[in-house]
N, C-alpha and C positions, 0 to 999 in steps of 0.2 A: 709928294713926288713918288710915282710908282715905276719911273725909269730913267736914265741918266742919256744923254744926245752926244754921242762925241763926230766933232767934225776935224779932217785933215785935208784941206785942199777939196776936192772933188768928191771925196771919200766921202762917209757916213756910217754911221754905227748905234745902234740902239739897244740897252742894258739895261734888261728889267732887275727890279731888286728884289724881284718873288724867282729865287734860286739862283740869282748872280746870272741870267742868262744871256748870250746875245740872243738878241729879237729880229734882227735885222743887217744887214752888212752891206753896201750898195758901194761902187767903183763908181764912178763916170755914169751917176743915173740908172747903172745894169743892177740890179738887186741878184744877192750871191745866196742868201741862205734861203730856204724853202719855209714858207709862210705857218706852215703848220695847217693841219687838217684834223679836225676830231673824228671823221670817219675814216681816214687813212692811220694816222698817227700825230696825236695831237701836243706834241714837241718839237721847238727846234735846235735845240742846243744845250740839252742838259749837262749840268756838271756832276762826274759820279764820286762819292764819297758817302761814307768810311770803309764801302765797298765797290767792287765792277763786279757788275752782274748778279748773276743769283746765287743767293746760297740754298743747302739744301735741306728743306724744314725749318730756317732759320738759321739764327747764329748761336754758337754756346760760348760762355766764357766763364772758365771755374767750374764748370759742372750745370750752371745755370742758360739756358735757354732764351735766347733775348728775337723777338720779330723784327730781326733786322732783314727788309724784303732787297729787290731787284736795286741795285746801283746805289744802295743807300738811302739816305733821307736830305742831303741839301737842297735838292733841286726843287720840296717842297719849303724852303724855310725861306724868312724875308730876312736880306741882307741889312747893312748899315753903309751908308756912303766913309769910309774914310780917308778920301781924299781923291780930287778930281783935278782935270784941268779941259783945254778943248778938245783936248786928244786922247787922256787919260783917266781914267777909274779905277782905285781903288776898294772894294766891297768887303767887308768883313760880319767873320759867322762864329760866335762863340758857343759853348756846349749848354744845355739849361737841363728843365726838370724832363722836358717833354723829350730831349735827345738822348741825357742816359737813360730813359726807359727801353729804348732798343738799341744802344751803343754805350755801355758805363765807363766813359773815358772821357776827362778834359780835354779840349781842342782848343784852340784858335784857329781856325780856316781864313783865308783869305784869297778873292781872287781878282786880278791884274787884267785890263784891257788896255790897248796900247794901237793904236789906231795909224794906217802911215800911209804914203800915196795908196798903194796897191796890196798893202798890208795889213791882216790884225793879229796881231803878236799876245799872248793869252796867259799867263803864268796861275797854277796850283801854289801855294804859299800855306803848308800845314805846321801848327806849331803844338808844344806839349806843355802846357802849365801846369799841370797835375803831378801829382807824386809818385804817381806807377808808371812803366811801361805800356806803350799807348800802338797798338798794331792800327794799320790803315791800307786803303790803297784809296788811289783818284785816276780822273779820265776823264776826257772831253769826246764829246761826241755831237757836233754839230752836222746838220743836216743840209747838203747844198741842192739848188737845182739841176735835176735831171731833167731834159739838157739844159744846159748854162747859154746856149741861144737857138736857134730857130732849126736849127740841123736834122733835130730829132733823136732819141736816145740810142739807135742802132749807132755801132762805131765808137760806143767810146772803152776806153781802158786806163787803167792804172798802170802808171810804172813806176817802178822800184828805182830806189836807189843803189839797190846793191843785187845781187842774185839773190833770191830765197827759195826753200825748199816747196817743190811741187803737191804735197802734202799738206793738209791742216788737219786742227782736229772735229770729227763728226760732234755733230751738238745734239746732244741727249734728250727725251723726254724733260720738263721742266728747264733748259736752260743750260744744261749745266754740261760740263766737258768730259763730252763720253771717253770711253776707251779705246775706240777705233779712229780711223782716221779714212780723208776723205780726200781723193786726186782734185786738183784744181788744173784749168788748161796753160799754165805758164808758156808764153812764148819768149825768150831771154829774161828778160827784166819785164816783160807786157802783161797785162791777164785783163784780158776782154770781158767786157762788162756785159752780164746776158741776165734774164728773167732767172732763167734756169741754177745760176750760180747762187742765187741766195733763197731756195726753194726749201732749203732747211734750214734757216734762220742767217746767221750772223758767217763772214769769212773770217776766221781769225789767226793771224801770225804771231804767235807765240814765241817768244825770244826771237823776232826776229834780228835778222843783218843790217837792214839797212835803218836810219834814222829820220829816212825821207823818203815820199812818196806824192806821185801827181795825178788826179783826174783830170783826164786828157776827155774834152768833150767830143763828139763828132765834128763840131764843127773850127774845130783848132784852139777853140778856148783853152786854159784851165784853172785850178784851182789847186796848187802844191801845200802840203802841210809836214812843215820839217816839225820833229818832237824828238830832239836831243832829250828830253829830263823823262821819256818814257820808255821800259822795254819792250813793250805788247802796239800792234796795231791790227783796226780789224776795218771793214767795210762792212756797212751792212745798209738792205733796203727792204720794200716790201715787193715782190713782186708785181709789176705794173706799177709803180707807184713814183711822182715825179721828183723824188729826192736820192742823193746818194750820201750816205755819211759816212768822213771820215775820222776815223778814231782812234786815240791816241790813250792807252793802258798803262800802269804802274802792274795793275792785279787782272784777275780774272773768277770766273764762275767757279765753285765748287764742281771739284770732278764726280763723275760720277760714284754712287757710294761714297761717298765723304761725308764722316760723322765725329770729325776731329773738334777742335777750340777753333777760336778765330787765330789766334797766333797761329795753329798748325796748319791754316787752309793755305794753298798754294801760291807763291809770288807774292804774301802779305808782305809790308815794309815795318819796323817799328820805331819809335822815336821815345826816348832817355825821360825823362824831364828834363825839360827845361830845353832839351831839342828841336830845332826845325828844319824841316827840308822844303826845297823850293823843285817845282817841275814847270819847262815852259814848254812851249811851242807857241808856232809861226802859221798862219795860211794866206799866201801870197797867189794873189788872180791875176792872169795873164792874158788878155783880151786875143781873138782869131786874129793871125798875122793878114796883113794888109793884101789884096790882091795887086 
């Protein structure tokens, strides 16, 4: 078995076990996430862990140097089913020889799919069986259709749940989170989706306000993704390109110049032994209102 079917009603969901990923998400026959494309971007929903984003030369831990690259290493590892239903999956990701060679910490990772009329509900589940101090961060970043139906991608936008600041931060050479900062066109709570907005990689709101956020297509569609268990949310696409992903952060990129430890790099989390924390989030699709 190379991926798990959950069905609810109408619904449909496919969860590969090469990185715990959704593969697929479908409402009422309409397919939600973006198929993936190796000459665009050949992912659609990776899970980030034991980092978000890039670090800068790697990671140090003690003084030792470890190639921990871009969003970590799960979304290459092959999960374990531990425990399913028709609606739900279970997936779990223990630590081996191959993962402390560029992360030397015990884990227990696990991740939650949870399948509902017009919902899929997604929880991070990181645990610490090791005897040290274990820093992390995780993130979802799944990939939807740009457009979500026939409208075309002019017109659409995200709105916020709450105000946020007009500002983000400019994203650096390599990834990582420059020093400067970069206007965004906020219209209240709106911010219009254009080529142009993601011409320098990734939008990303950093401590943001709100908990909740909706791609609003042109065509009345959308697609909301509440992430109560996350601080950080970011959008990002490739310009022209027929996805928009929405993303949901504990952590983020090495700023720029950052040549601290993993525990010192910025928004890390840490977990005790014998600690766990859990992060969920929601993305609920909303079909164009009836004429």
């Amino acid at each position: 078995m190379s991926a798990v079917e959950l069905v609810h009603g109408s619904a449909r969901a496919t969860v590969a076990l090469e990185g715990a990923e959704a593969r697929a998400w479908s409402v009422g026959g309409r397919d939600l996430l973006w198929p993936g494309d190796a000459a665009i971007w050949n992912e659609i929903s990776p899970i980030l862990y034991p980092v978000v984003g890039w670090t800068r030369d790697g990671a140090r831990v003690g003084g030792k140097p470890y190639a921990l690259g871009l969003h970590g290493f799960a979304r290459f590892e092959t999960f374990a089913v531990a425990a399913s239903g028709p609606d739900f999956v279970r997936l779990t990701l223990a630590d081996s020889e191959r993962t402390r060679a560029v992360y030397p910490f015990a884990f227990a990772l696990a991740m939650e799919y949870r399948l509902g009329d017009d919902a899929l509900a997604v929880a991070i589940e990181v645990a610490n069986p090791g005897d040290a101090v274990a820093p992390y961060a995780c993130g979802l970043h799944p990939g939807f259709r740009w457009p979500l139906a026939g409208a075309g991608r002019d017109g659409a936008f995200v709105r916020f749940e709450q105000p946020e600041r007009d500002t983000v931060p400019a994203i650096a050479p390599g990834g990582l989170i420059g020093r400067g900062v970069k206007r965004v066109a906020l219209n209240g709570r709106d911010l219009p989706l254009s080529d142009a907005l993601f011409a320098n990689d990734a939008v990303c709101f950093l401590d943001c306000t709100s908990r909740s956020l909706a791609f609003h297509d042109a065509s009345g569609a959308s697609i909301a993704m509440d992430f109560p268990g996350f601080r950080h949310a970011a959008l990002w696409t490739r310009p022209g390109a027929p996805f928009l992903c929405l993303e949901a952060w504990t952590g983020y990129s090495d700023p720029e110049g950052f040549a601290g430890d993993l525990f010192e790099k910025p928004s890390m989390l840490t977990l005790q032994p014998g600690e766990r924390a859990r992060h969920e989030a929601r993305f609920v699709f909303r079909a164009a209102p009836s004429l």
